[in-house]
N, C-alpha and C positions, 0 to 999 in steps of 0.2 A: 561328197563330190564324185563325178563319175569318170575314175581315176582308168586310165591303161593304158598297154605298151605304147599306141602312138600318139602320146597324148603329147605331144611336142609338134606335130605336124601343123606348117603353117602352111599357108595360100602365099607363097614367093612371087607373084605376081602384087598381091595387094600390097604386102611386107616392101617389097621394093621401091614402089610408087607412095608409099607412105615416108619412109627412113630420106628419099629424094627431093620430098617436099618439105622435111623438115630441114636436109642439110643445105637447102637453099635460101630457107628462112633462115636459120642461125648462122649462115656465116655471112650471107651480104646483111641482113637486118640489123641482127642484137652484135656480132663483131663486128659488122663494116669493111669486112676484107671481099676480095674480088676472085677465090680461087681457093684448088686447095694443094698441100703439101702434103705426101704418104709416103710412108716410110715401106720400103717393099720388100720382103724377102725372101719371097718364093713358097709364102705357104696360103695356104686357103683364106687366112682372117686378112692378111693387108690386098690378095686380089680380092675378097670381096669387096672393101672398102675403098678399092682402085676403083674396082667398075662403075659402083654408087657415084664414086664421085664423078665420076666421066656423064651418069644418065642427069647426075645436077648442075654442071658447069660445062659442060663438053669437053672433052678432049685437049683443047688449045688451053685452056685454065687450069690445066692438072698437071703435075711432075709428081714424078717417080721417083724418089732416091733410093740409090742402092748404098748399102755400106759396109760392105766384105771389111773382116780384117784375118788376121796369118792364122786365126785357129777355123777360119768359116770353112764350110762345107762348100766346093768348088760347085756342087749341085745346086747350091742354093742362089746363087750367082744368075747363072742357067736360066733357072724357073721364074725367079728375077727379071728378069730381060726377056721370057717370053712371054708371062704374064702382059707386062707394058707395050710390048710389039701388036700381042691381041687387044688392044684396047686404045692403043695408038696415040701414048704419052708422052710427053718429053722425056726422057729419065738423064739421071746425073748417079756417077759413079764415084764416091768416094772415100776410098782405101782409109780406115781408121788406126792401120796397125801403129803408125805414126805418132800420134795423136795417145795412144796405147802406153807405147812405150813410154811418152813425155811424164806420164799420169803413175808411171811402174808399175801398169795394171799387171805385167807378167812376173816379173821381176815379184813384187810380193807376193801373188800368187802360188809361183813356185817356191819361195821361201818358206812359205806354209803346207806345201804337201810335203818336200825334202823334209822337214820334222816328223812327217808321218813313213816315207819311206827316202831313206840316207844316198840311195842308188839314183832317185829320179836324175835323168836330167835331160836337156831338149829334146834326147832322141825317143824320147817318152810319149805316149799319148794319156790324156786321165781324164777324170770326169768323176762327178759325185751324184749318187742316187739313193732311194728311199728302198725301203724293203717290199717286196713286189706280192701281187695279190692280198689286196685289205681284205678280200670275203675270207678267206679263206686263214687268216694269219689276226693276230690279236698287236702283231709286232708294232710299235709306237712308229711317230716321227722321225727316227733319228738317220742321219745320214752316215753314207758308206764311202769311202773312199777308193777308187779300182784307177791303176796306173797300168799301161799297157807296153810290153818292152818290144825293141823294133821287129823281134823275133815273134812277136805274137802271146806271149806269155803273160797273163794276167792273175795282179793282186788287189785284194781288197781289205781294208780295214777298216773299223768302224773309225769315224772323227772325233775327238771330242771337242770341246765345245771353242779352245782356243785355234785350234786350226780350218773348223767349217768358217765361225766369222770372219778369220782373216781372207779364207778363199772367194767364201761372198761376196766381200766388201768389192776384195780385189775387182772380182769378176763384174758386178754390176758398174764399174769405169766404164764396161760395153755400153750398156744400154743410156748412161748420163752423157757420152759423150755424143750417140747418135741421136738424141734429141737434141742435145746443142746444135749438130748439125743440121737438124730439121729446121727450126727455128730459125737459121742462118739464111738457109732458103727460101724458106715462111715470108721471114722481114721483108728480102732482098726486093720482093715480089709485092706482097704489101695480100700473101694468101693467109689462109689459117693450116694449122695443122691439124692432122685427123686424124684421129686415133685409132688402132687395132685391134685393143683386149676384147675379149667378148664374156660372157659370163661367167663360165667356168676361170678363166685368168682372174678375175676381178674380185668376184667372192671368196673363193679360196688363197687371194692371195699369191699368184704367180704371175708376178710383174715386179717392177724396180720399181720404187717411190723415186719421180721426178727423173725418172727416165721412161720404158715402154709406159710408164704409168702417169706421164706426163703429156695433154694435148687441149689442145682446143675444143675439141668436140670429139665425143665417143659413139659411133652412130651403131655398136653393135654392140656395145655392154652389156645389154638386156638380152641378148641371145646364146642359148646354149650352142655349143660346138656344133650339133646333130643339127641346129639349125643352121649355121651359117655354112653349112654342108647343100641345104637343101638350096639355100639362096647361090651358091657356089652354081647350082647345075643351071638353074632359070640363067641367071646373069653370063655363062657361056664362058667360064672358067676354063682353061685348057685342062681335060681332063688328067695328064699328067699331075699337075697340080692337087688337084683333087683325089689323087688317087696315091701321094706321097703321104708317109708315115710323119707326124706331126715332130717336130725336132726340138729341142731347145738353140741347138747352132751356138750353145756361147763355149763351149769342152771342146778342147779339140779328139776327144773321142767319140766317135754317136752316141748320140744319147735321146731317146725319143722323150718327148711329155710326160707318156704314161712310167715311164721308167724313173724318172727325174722329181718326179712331185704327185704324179694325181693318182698313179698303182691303179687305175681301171680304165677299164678300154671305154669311150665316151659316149658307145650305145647305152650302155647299162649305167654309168657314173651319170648322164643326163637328168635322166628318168628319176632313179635316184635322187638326188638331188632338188628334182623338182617336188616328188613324192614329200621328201622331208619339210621342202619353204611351204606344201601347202596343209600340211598336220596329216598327210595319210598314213595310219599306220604301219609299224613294220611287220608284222602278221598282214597288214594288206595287199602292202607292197611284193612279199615273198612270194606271196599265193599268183600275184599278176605276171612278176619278172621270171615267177619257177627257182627263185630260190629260196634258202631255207628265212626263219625270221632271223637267227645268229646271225648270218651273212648281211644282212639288211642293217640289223644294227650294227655292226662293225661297220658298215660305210658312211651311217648317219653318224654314228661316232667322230670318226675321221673327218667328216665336212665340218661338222662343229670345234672338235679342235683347229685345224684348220684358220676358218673363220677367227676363233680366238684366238689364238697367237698371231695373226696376220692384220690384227686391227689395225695397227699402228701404222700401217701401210694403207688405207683408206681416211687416214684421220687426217681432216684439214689442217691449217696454220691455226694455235690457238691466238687469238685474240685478245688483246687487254684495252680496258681504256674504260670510258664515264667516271664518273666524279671519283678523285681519289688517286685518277692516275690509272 
């Protein structure tokens, strides 16, 4: 195949008048609903998927939900709201911290870093992240834990394995509980809901099962980041948007994507990634990107672990039943 750097480059013209046409068929056709519901929060994947939705329903059939709670990024809020303003939606604001607390999303949370360090407490910021630079480093999966004290001072420890779960679980109460409230919406209205992930989320596994990972229609799954970059600039994304470092937003410390889970910045993890789903060697890939093959395979490495350990988060409901029960 005739493999190189921009081989990710799409016609956002065609790409957009295609994704438009289908989200018009799959949501008045095969669902029967008359609109759509996006979850917005100020980063490139739900305004692309705001705008989409505006070019297939118009405007008057779209809402926006926003849904800050006490650890969100005041910025994201922001971007939030003027995403929607460019694109001239209804939006709806609603404060999850509430809803949080009901659930102990913080409350266990913190019961689980406090085992890791005795000192934490509200006046804390923390976050957990992977070891950084995969080309370059052989270092596994495993997460680190970094508490930040009001004075600026920062610790990290590695996790083991009962306080990452307990913090996970905790923390994905975000993401289950703003799809209920999508859904709340959705019904109210009689719209569907549209989903954000785009490729890199979804293969690799950086979503909630039956939260971000939960929707109606997924109209960008199939696109890498770099593309829904490109669709980002056609579709008339305020470039602040576009020009914001990708976040997770669920830590109340920053914490960007690449920091958090994917350790490569999305020009080269794309490409990558693509090279690997299409069998191009990594001697070939090295020779293309400029780097070495070691570096190549350390990241097809890491997308294949990845992928495996992340199954279980793309696995449907098993089914039982025919003769027998």
């Amino acid at each position: 195949m005739d493999f190189h750097k921009d081989v990710l480059k799409i016609n956002p013209q065609v790409m957009t008048e295609t994704l438009v046409q289908q989200l018009q068929r799959d949501v008045r056709q095969k669902l029967r609903r008359s609109g759509a519901v996006v979850g917005i929060s100020g980063g490139v994947d739900s305004s692309v998927v705001l705008a989409l939705c505006v070019r297939a329903f118009g405007a008057k059939r779209v809402v926006g939900v926003m849904m800050p709670e006490k650890d969100s990024s005041v910025s994201s809020l922001t971007r939030a709201r003027l995403v929607a303003s460019q694109f001239g939606v209804e939006t709806v604001v609603e404060d999850m911290t509430g809803a949080l607390v009901g659930f102990g999303c913080y409350e266990r949370r913190d019961a689980a870093i406090k085992r890791v360090f005795p000192e934490y407490d509200l006046s804390y910021k923390a976050k957990i992240s992977l070891p950084p630079d995969v080309l370059n480093s052989d270092a596994l999966n495993v997460f680190n834990l970094t508490i930040i004290s009001p004075e600026g001072e920062e610790q990290s420890k590695r996790l083991e394995v009962r306080e990452l779960l307990q913090i996970v679980a905790a923390s994905n109460f975000k993401q289950r509980s703003r799809m209920a409230m999508l859904y709340y919406h959705a019904e109210s209205r009689n719209y569907a809901v549209i989903g954000t992930p785009n490729k890199n989320e979804h293969d690799q596994g950086f979503f909630v099962k039956w939260g971000d990972g939960g929707y109606d229609v997924a109209p960008i799954r199939h696109l890498y980041k770099t593309q829904v970059y490109q669709l980002a600039a056609y579709l008339g994304v305020p470039q602040e948007i576009c020009e914001a470092t990708p976040t997770t937003d669920t830590y109340s410390a920053h914490s960007s994507q690449e920091e958090f889970f994917f350790r490569l910045p999305f020009s080269v993890m794309d490409v990558l990634m693509y090279a690997q789903e299409h069998g191009v060697a990594a001697e070939v890939a090295a020779q293309v990107m400029g780097l070495t093959e070691v570096q190549v395979q350390r990241a097809y490495a890491d997308f294949a672990r990845k992928r495996r350990t992340t199954q279980y988060l793309r696995t449907l409901p098993i089914e039982y039943g025919g003769e027998g029960g």
